[in-house]
C-alpha positions as CSV (number, residue, x, y, z in Angstrom):
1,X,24.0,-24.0,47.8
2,X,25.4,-22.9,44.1
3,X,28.7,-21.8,43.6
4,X,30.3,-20.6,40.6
5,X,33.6,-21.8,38.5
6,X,36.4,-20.1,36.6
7,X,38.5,-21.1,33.8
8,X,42.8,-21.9,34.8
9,X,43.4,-19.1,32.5
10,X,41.4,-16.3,34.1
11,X,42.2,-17.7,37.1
12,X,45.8,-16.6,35.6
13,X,45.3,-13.8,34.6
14,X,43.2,-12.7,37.8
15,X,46.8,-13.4,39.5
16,X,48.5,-11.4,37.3
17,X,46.9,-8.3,38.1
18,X,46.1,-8.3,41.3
19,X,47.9,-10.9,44.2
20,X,45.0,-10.8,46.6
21,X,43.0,-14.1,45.1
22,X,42.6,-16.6,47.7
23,X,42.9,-19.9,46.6
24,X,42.6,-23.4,48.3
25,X,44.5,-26.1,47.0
26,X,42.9,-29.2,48.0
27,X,45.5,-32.2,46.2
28,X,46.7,-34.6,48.7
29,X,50.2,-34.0,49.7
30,X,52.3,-36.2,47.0
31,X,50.4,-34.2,44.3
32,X,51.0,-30.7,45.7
33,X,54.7,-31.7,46.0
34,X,54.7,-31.7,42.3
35,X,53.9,-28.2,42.2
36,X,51.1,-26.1,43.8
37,X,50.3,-22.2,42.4
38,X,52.0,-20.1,44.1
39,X,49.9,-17.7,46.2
40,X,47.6,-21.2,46.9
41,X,46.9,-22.5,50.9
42,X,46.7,-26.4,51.0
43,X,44.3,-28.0,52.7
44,X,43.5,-31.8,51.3
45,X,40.1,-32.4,51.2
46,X,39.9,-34.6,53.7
47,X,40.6,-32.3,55.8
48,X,38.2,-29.5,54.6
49,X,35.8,-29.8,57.2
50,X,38.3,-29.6,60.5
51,X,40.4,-26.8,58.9
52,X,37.3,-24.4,57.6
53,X,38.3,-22.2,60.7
54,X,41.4,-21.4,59.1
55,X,39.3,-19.5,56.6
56,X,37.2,-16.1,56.5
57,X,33.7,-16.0,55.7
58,X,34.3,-12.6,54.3
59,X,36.6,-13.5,51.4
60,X,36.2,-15.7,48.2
61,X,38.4,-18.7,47.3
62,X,39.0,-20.3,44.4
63,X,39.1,-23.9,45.0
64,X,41.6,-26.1,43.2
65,X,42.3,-29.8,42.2
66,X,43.8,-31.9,39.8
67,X,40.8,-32.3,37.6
68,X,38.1,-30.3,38.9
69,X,36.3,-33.1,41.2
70,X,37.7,-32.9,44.4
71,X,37.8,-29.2,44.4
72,X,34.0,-29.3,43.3
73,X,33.1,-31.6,46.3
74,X,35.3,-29.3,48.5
75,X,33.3,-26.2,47.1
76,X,29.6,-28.2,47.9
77,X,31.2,-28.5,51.8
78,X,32.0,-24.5,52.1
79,X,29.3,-23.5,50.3
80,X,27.0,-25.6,52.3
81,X,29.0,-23.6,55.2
82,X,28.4,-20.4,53.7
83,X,31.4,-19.6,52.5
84,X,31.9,-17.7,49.1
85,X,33.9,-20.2,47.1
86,X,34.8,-20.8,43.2
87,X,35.9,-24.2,41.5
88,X,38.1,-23.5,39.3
89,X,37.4,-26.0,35.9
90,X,39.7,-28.7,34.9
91,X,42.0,-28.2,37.9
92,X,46.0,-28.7,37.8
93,X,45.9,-30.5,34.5
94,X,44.7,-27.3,32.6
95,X,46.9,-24.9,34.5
96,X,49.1,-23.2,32.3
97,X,51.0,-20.5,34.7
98,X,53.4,-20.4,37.5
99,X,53.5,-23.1,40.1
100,X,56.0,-23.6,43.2
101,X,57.5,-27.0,43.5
């Protein structure tokens, strides 16, 4: 159960060309009040396993934390559920592009 990972800034400019990326912030709630990206669904990891059936098995998320851990343990769960996900490295603190606050 291998997953992949993409870099903040393709992750950027993935956004920037085309809006359809789905990604999973997975911050708890006092971190994502501090700004989230935009186009991003939160779901803390905690919860990850009781809300998976908010998600489709036919898409690919990119998953996203503040560093790159949590969003890697979140990706092992989904994977391990067969869904198609992608961490996406170094998390909130390497994002350089829009967020929603």
């Amino acid at each position: 159960m291998s997953f992949n990972t993409i870099e903040p800034k393709e992750v950027e400019r993935l956004l920037e060309s085309d809006n359809t990326l789905n990604i999973i912030d997975v911050r708890e709630n006092d971190e994502v009040a501090q700004g989230i990206i935009p186009t991003a669904t939160h779901i803390p990891l905690g919860e990850i396993r009781k809300r998976m059936n908010e998600l489709e098995l036919n898409k690919e998320y990119v998953v996203v934390c503040r560093s790159g851990k949590r969003s890697e343990k979140a990706c092992t769960i989904l994977a391990s559920n067969q869904f198609k996900v992608i961490n996406m490295t170094g998390g909130m603190l390497s994002w350089k592009g829009k967020i929603k606050i």
